[in-house]
C-alpha positions as CSV (number, residue, x, y, z in Angstrom):
1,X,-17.7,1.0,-20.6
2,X,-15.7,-1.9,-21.8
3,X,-14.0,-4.4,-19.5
4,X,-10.2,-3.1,-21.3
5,X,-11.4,0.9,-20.3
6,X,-12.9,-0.6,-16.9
7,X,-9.2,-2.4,-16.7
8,X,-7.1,0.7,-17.9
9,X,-9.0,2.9,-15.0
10,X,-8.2,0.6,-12.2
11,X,-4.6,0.9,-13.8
12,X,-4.4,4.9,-14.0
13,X,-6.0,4.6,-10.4
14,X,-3.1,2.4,-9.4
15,X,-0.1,4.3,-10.3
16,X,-2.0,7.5,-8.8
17,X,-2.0,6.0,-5.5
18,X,1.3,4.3,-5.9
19,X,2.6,8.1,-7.1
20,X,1.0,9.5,-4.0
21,X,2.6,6.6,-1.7
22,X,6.2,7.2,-3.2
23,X,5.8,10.9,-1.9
24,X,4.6,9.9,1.3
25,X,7.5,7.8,1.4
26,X,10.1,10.5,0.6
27,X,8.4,12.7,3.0
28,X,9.0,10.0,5.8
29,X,12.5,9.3,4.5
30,X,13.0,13.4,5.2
31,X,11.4,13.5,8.7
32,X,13.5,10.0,9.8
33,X,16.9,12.0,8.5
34,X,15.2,14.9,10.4
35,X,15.0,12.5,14.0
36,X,18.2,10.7,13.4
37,X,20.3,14.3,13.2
38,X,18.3,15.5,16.5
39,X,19.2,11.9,18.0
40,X,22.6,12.3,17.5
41,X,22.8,15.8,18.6
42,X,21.0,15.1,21.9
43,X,23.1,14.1,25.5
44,X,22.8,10.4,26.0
45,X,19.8,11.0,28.4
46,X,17.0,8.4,29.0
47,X,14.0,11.5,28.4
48,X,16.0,12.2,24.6
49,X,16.3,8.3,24.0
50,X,12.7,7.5,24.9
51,X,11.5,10.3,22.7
52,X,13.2,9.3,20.0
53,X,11.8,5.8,19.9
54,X,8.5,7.0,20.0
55,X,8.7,8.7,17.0
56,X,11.1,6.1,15.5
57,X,8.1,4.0,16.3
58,X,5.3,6.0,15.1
59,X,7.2,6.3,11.6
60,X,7.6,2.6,11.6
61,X,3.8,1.8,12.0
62,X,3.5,4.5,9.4
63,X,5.5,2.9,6.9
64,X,4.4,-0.4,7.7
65,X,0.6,0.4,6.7
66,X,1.4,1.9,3.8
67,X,3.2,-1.5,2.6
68,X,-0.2,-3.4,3.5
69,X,-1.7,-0.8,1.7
70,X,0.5,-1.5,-1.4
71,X,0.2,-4.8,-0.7
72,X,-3.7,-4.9,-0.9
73,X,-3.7,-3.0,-4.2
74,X,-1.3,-4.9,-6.0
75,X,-3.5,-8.5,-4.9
76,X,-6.4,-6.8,-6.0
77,X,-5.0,-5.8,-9.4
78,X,-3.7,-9.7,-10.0
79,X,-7.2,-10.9,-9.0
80,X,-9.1,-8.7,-11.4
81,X,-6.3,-9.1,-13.7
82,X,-6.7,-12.5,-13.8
83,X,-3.1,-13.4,-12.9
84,X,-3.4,-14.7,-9.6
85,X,-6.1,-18.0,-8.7
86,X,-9.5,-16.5,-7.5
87,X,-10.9,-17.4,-4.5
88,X,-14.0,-20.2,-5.8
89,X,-16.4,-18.1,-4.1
90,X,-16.3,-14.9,-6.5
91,X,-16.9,-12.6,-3.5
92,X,-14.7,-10.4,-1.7
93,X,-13.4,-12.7,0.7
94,X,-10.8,-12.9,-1.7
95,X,-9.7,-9.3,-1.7
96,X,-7.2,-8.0,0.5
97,X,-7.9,-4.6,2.0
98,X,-4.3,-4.2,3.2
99,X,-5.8,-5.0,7.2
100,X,-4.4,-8.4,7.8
101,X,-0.5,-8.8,8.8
């Protein structure tokens, strides 16, 4: 396999989980509609408040790993790319798996 098919896989393999991450996205956008409508339909207690930010808080940790996933792909593809500067040690220190802040 030449280095352009190599290239054009990482590519198709890209948008596939960049597709996949869009409907993740839209499914979280639904469930956050979901929790603000039962927010607002709720008494002001302190039980229905601390329930809802929770979940507010669990969807925000859910969105913000899928960012450093995105994140971590789109450093990768530069690197092999070629459009970003490479680490001088060639390894994969120079990657980023999407688990540093």
């Amino acid at each position: 396999m030449s280095k352009v098919e190599s290239l054009m896989r990482m590519l198709e393999a890209a948008v596939a989980i960049q597709r996949e991450t869009s409907l993740i996205l839209e499914g979280k956008a639904v469930e956050a509609e979901k929790v603000r409508k039962w927010v607002l339909a709720q008494e002001p207690s302190t039980s229905g408040l601390k329930d809802s930010l929770q979940i507010h808080e669990q969807i925000v940790e859910q969105i913000e790993g899928l960012t450093r996933i995105g994140s971590g792909l789109c450093r990768n593809l530069r690197v092999a790319l070629g459009t970003e500067d490479q680490a001088a040690s060639g390894g994969f220190e120079e990657f980023d798996f999407g688990d540093s802040d």
